[in-house]
N, C-alpha and C positions, 0 to 999 in steps of 0.2 A: 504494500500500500504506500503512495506517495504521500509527502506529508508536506507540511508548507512553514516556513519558517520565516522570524526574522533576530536579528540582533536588538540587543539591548543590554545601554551602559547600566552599573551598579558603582557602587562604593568600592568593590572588590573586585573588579574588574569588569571586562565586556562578556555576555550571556547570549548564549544562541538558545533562543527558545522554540519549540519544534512541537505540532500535537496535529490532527486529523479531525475525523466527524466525532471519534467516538470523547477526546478528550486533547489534553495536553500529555504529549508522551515526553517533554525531555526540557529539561531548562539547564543547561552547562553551562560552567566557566568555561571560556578558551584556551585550550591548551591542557583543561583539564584530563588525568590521567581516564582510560578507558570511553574515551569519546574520539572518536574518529573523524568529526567534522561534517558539516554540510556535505548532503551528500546528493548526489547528480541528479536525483528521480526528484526531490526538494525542489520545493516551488517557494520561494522570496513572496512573501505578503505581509506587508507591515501594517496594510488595518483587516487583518480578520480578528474579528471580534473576542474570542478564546485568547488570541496572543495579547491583543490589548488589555484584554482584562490582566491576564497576566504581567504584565509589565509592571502597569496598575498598581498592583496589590505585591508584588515586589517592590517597589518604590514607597508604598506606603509603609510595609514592613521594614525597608533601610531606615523611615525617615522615625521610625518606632508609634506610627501608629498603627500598627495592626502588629495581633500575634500570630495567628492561624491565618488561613488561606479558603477561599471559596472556588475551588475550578474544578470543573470535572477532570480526571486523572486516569489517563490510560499509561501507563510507563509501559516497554516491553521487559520481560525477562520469566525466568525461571518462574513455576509455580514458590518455590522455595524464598527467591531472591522476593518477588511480590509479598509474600508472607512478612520476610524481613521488611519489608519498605512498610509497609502497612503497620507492622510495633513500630517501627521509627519512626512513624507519622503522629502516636498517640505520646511522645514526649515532650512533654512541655514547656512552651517557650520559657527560658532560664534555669532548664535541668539539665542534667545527664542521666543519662544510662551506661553501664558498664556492658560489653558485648555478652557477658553470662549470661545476664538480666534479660537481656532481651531474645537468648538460645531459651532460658526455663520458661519466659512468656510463651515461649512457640510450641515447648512440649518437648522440646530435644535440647535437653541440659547440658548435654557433651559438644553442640555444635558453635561456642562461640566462636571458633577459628573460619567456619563456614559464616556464620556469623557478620564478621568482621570481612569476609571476600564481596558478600551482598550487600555488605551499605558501601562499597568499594563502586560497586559497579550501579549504584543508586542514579537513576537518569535524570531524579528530579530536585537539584541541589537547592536547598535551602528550603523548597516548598515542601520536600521530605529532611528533613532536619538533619542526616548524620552525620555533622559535626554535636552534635549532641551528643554522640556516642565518646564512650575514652575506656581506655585499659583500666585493667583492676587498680585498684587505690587511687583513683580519678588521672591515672596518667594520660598523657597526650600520645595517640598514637594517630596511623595512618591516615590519610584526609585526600581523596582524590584533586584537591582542589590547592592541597598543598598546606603543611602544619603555621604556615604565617595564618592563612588566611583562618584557619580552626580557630587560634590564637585571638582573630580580631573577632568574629562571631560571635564566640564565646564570651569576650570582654561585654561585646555589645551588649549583650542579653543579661550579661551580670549590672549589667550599668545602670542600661536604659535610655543613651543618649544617641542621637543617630547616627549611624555605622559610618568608620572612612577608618582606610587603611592606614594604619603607621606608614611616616616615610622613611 
């Protein structure tokens, strides 16, 4: 299925945001790990409505007035990895979860490692939270997006003052 995209600046860098009929499948940093980029069958449309809203309501999220998100949400992946996205969806804005936490929410206790590969390959960055996520004893670990930018999100949400990268 072709999907229709366009770009959009953040505080944290530039976002390609990506979704179809049924939803928004994909909101990336550039450059971020496990995204491949626009892709040929992508059709460029910067007012369909889905993308705008989304823009929207990321913008209002940078600027801290919004916590949660209103868009319909198609990501592609795994039964497993959707599972994951879906716990990582229900933490909330200025928490963590540790990757255990969120393998014994799903019923398989032994899979934080697995875990931790599905918010890796999370297509829907920030509207799915896993920067939210961190290793046992609240450590910072992997962040497709990159451990600055975990770092500045994290701060954000601890703060509450509107997001902009350290320089």
């Amino acid at each position: 299925m072709s999907m229709i995209w366009m770009p959009h600046a953040t505080p944290i860098g530039a976002m390609i945001l990506a979704g179809g009929p049924a939803g928004l499948a994909g909101a990336w940093l550039v450059g971020q790990a496990h995204f491949d980029g626009v892709q040929p069958d992508w059709r460029e449309d910067a007012t369909a409505s889905l993308l705008c809203d989304a823009a929207a309501q990321l913008d209002e999220w940078f600027a801290g007035r919004r916590r949660d998100f209103d868009l319909p949400l198609a990501p592609r992946g795994t039964d497993f990895q959707k599972a994951v996205w879906h716990e990582i969806a229900r933490v909330p804005f200025g928490e963590t979860r540790n990757y255990g936490s969120v393998a014994q929410a799903l019923g398989k206790p032994s899979a934080a490692r697995a875990v931790g590969a599905a918010a890796g390959r999370n297509p829907l960055t920030i509207i799915v939270p896993c920067h939210r996520l961190v290793g046992c004893g609240g450590a910072l670990t992997g962040y497709a997006g990159g451990l600055p930018r975990k770092q500045t999100l994290l701060a954000f949400e601890a703060e509450g003052t509107p997001c902009a990268m350290a320089a």
